[in-house]
C-alpha positions in Angstrom: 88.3 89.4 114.0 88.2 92.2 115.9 87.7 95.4 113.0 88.0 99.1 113.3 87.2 101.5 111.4 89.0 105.0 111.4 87.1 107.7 109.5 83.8 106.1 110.3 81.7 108.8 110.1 83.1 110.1 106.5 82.0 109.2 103.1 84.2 106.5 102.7 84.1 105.0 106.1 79.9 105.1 105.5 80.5 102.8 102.7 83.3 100.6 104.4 80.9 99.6 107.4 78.0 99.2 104.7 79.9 96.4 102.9 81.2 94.7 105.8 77.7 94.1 106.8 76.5 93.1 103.2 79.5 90.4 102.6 79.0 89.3 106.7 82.6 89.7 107.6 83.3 87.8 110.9 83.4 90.6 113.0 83.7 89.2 117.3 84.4 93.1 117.8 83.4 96.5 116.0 85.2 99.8 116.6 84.6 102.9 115.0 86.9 106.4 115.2 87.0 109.7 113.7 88.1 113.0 114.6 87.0 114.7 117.6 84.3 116.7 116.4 82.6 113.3 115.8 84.0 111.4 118.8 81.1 110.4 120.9 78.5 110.3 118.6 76.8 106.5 118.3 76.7 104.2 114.6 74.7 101.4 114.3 76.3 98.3 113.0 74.6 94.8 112.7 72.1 96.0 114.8 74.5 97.4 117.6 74.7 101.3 118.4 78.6 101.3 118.9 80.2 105.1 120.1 82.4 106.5 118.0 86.2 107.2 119.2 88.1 110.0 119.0 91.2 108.8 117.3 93.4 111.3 118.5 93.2 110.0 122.0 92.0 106.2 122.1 93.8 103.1 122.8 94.8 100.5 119.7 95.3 97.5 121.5 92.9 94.6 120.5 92.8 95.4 117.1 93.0 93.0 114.2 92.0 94.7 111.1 92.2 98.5 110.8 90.2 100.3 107.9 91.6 103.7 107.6 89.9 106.7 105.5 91.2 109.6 107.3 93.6 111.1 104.7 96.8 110.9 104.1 98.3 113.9 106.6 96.6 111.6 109.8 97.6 108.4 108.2 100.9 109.6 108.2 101.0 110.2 111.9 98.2 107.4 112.8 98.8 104.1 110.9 102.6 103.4 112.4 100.6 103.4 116.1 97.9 101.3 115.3 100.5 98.5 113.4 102.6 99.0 116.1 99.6 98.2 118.6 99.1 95.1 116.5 96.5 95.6 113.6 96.9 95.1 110.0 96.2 98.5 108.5 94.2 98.6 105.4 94.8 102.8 104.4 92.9 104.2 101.5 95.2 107.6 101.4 98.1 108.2 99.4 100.1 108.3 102.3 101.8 105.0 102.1 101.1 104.1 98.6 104.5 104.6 96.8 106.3 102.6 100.2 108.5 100.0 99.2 107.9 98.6 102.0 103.9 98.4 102.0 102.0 96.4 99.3 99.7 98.1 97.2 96.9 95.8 96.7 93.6 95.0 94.2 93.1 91.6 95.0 92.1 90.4 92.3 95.8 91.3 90.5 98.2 91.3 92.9 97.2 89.5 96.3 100.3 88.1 96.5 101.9 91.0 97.7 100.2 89.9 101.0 103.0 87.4 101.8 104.9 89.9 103.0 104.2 93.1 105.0 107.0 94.3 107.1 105.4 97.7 108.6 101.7 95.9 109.2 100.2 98.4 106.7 98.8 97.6 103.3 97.4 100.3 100.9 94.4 100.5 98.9 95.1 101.9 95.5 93.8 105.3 94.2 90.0 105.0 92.9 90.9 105.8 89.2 93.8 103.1 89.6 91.8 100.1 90.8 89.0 100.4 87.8 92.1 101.2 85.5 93.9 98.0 86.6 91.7 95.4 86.1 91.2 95.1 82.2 94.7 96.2 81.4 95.7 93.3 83.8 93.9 91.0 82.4 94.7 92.0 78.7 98.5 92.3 79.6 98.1 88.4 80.6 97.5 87.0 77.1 98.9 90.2 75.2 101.2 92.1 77.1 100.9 95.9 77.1 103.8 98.0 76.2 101.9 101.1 76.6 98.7 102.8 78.4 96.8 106.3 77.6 94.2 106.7 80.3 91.6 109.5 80.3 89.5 109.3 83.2 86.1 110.9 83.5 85.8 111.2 87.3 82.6 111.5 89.6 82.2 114.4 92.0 81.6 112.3 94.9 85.6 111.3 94.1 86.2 115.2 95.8 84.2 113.8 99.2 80.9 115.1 100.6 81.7 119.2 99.7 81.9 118.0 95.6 78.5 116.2 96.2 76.9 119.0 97.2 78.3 121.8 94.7 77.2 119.6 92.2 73.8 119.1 93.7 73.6 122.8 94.4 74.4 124.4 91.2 71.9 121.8 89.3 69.3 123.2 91.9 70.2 126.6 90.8 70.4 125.9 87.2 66.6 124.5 87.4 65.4 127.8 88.2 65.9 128.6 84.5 62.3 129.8 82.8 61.9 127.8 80.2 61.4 131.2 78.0 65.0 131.7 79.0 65.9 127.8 78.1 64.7 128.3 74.5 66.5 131.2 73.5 69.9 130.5 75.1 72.2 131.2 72.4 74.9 128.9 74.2 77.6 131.0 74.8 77.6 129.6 78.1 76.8 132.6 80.2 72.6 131.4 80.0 74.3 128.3 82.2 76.5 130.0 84.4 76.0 129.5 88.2 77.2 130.6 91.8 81.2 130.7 92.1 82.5 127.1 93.1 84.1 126.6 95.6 85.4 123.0 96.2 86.1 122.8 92.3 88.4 125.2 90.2 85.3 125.8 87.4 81.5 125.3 87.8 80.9 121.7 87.6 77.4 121.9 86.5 76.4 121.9 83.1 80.3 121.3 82.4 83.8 119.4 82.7 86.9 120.3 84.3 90.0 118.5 82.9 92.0 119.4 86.1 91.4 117.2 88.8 94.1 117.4 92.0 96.7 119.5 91.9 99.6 120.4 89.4 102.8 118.8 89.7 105.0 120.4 87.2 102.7 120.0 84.0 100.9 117.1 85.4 98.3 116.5 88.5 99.0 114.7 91.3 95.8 112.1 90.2 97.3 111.8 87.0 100.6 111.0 88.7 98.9 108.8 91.0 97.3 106.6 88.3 100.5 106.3 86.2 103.0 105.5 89.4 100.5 103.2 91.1 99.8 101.2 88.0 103.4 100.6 87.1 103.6 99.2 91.1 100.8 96.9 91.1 101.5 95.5 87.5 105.5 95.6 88.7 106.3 97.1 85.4 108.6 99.9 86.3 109.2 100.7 82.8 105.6 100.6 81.6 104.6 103.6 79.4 101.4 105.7 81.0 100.1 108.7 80.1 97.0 109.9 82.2 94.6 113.1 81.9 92.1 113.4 84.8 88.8 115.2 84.3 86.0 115.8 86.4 82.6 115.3 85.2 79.2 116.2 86.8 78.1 112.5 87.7 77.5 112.2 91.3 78.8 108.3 91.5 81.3 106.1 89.4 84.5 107.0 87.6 84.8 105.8 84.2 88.5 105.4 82.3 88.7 105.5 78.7 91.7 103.4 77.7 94.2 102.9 74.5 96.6 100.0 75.2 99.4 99.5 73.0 100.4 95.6 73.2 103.1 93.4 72.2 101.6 91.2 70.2 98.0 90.8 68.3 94.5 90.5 70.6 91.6 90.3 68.4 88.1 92.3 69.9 86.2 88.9 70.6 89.7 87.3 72.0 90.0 90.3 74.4 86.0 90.3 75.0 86.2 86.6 76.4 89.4 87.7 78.3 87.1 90.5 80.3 84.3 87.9 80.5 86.3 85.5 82.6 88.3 87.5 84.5 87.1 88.3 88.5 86.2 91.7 89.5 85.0 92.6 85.5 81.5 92.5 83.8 81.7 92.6 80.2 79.2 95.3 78.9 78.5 96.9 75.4 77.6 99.8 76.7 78.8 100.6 79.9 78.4 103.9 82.1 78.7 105.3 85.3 74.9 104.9 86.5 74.6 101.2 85.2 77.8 100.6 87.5 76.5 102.7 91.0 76.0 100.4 93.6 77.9 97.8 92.4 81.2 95.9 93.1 82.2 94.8 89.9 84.0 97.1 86.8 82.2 97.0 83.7 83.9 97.0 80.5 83.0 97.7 76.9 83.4 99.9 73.6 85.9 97.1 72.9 87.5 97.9 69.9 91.1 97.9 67.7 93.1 100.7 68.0 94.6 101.5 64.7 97.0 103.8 65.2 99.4 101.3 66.2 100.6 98.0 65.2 99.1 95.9 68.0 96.7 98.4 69.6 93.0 97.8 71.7 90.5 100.6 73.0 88.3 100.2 75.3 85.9 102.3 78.6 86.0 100.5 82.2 83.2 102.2 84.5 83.3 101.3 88.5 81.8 102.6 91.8 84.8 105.2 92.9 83.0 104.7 96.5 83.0 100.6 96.6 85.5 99.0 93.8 87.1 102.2 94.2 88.0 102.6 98.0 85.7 100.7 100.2 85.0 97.3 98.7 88.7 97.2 97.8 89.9 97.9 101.5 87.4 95.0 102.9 88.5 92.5 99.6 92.0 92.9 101.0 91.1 92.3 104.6 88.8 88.7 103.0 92.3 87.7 101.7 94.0 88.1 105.1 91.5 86.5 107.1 91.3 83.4 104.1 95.0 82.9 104.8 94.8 82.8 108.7 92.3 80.1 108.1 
């Protein structure tokens, strides 16, 4: 296949080309573009230095598979030229998302979404939304659920490069802390207060912010994202969500804590074996967001009842926001298109 990848020298885009190498997509041609600020600069993939595009200018033609991570303003403008060149566009914005007309895909739930694509672009789902959608997926098989209350606890690295590095910085600044200091804090909170953020609305360090994107009338457009993009890949329309979004000073891995409210009875070990068998999940006790970095696979645990309703099951889902989460994602969809050419 010949593969490009747009946003190549981004975050995402980093990760993307790292995991085609790892899982040895066929790859006869690589091209890689981004803005042109980074136009012109060289990448190495499978041992090739390959020049980087500018994306803005470039020809399409040739392409089979297009990765996108460029945002949803250039995808906008961008993805309709390259389908119309003659690539299938995997994009991981928001941009096309909500499309009737464009699947929104985790492969391991809904790949049959694939049978049709009329505009040549698929999209990759929000980060929270894929980790989200695998357990109550697979619960909503054997019991199915009338009603989900997410609260995500979500990585820095989820607010690109710029979140990394506040994070990083602040904890920098924080160490400079005597330790006379340390022991007498009276924890008001002042003893921990650091430089003015910038890329986040409060100091992450040290701390959690319980707004993450921005408000839409009383909810944020993440929260929105999650509960729209989960009735679209389940095709429940009607399903209840209710989402909060909070950031949390983790460098890597989103974690969701979920209540589902089913329609019938799903006892903890029933529901334990369900995550046990099902692809894309790794049952854990225990799981967290460092346990999960690196990784392609969703860990679930704290399986438990949830007694305030009838038929109710709580449980925490942890994944890589940067693989599962976007990239991995992207390149599983692309493995399903190239398995059914073949």
């Amino acid at each position: 296949m010949n593969v490009a990848v747009f946003g190549a020298t981004g975050q995402v885009g980093f990760v993307m080309r790292k995991v085609l190498e790892e899982r040895n997509f066929p790859v006869s041609n690589m091209r890689f573009f981004a803005s042109s600020r980074s136009a012109g600069s060289s990448l190495l993939y499978d041992g090739v230095e390959t020049v980087v595009e500018d994306a803005a200018e470039a020809d399409f033609q040739g392409i089979d598979i297009a990765l996108l991570s460029i945002g949803a303003v250039a995808s906008k403008e961008i993805a309709p030229q390259i389908a119309k060149a003659g690539a299938t566009v995997i994009d991981n914005s928001s941009a096309w998302r909500m499309d009737p007309e464009v699947p929104l895909v985790v492969p391991e739930v809904n790949s049959y979404t694939l049978d049709t694509i009329p505009k040549n672009i698929v999209a990759n789902p929000n980060c929270t939304t894929i980790i989200a959608v695998l357990p109550i997926k697979a619960v909503h098989e054997v019991a199915p659920v009338r009603r989900v209350v997410a609260s995500t606890y979500q990585a820095v690295s989820g607010a690109g490069r710029l979140g990394v590095k506040e994070l990083s910085d602040q904890l920098q600044e924080s160490l400079s802390l005597s330790p006379s200091r340390v022991s007498e804090l009276t924890f008001d909170g002042s003893a921990f207060t650091m430089s003015a953020p910038v890329k986040f609305t409060r100091q992450i360090a040290h701390n959690l912010i319980p707004l993450v994107g921005n408000l839409v009338g009383d909810d944020t457009d993440e929260e929105l994202k999650l509960i729209n993009e989960t009735r679209k890949i389940l095709d429940l329309p009607a399903l209840r969500v209710s989402c909060t979004c909070v950031r949390v000073p983790v460098f890597c891995g989103h974690c969701v804590s979920l209540n589902l409210e089913l329609d019938k009875e799903l006892s903890v070990d029933e529901a334990i074996e369900v995550f046990r068998n099902t692809p894309g999940i790794q049952y854990s006790e225990l799981p967290t967001p460092l346990e999960v970095a690196g990784s392609d696979r969703c860990l679930v645990g704290r399986v438990r009842k949830d007694t305030s309703v009838q038929y109710g099951l709580s449980l925490f889902v942890c994944g890589d926001n940067l693989r599962k989460g976007a990239a991995t994602n992207a390149v599983e969809i692309a493995q399903v298109l190239l398995d059914r050419l073949r």
